[in-house]
C-alpha positions as CSV (number, residue, x, y, z in Angstrom):
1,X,-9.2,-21.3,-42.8
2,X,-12.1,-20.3,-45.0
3,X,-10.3,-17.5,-47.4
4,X,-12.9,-14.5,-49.6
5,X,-11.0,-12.4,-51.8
6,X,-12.8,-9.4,-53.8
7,X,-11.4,-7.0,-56.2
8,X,-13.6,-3.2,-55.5
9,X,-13.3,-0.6,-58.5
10,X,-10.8,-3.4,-60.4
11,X,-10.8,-6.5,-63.1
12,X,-10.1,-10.2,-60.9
13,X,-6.4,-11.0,-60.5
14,X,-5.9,-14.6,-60.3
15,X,-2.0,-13.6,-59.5
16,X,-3.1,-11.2,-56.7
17,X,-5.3,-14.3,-55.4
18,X,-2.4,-16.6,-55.6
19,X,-0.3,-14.4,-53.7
20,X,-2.3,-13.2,-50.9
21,X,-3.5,-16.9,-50.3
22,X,0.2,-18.5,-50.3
23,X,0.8,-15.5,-47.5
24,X,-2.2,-16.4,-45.5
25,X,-1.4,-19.4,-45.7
26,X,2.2,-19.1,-43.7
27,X,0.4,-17.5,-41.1
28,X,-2.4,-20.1,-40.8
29,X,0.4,-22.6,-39.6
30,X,1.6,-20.0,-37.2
31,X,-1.5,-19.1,-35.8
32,X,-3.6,-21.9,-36.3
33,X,-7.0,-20.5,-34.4
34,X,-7.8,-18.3,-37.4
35,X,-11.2,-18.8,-38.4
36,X,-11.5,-16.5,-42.0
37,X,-9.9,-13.9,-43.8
38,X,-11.5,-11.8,-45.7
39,X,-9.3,-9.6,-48.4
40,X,-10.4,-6.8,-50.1
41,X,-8.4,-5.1,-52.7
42,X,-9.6,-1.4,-53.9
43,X,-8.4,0.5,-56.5
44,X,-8.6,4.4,-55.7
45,X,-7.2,7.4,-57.8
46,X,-4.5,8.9,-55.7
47,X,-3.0,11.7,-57.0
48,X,0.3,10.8,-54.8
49,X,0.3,7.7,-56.8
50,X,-0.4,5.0,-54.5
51,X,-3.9,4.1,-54.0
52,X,-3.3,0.2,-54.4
53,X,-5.8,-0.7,-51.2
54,X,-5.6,-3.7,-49.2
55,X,-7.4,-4.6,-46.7
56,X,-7.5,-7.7,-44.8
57,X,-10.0,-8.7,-41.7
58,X,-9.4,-12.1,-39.6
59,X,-11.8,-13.9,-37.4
60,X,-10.7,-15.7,-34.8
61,X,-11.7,-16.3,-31.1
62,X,-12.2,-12.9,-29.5
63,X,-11.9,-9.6,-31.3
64,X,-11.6,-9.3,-35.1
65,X,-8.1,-8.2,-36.6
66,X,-8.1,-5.8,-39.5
67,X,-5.4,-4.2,-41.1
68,X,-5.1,-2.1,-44.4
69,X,-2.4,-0.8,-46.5
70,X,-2.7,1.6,-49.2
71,X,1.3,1.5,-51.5
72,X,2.5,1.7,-55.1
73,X,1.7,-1.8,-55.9
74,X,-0.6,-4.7,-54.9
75,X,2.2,-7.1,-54.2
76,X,3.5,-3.7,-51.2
77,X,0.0,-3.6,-50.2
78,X,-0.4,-7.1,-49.2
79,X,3.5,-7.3,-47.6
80,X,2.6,-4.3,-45.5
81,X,-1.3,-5.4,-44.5
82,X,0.3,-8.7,-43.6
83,X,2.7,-7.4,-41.5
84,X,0.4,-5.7,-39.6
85,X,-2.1,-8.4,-39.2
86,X,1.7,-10.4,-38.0
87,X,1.5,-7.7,-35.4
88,X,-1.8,-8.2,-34.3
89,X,-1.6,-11.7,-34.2
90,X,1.6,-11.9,-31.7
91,X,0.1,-9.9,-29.3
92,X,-3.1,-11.6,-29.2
93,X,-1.3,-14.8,-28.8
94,X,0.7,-13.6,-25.9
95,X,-2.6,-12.0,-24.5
96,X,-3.5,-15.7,-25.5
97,X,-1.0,-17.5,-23.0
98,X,-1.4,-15.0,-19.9
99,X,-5.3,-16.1,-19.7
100,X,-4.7,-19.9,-20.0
């Protein structure tokens, strides 16, 4: 799995990088048909105090997956988008076994 970071309205975080990969990594040996993920953190002024963006965008056969999480920190941001792309993933594997 091919895996492109970028860092939008923020300085590079090699820690952020390391995290999000080891993540992507799990899933990758769960769900070993994913192609690329492209990951996108954003920084936005939020006057709620969260605006830590991530966003994270999968190809794989069939539809793209995207998720995005906006929290307090990058390390809740990633969790949460993860989870969601989890989500995404399980059903399209079960979608996965029906057709076969």
């Amino acid at each position: 799995m091919e895996i492109i970071i970028q860092f939008v309205k923020m300085p590079t975080s090699e820690t952020m990088e390391t995290f999000v990969t080891e993540r992507l990594e799990k899933l990758e040996k769960k769900y070993d048909w994913i192609i690329k993920a492209d990951v996108s953190y954003k920084l936005e002024n939020d006057p709620t105090g969260k605006g830590k963006i991530c966003d994270i965008r999968l190809s794989l056969p069939g539809p793209l997956i995207f998720a995005t999480s906006d929290e307090n920190s990058w390390e809740a941001a990633t969790d949460a988008t993860i989870k969601d792309i989890e989500k995404q993933l399980q059903k399209r594997k079960a979608s996965m076994k029906t057709h076969s």
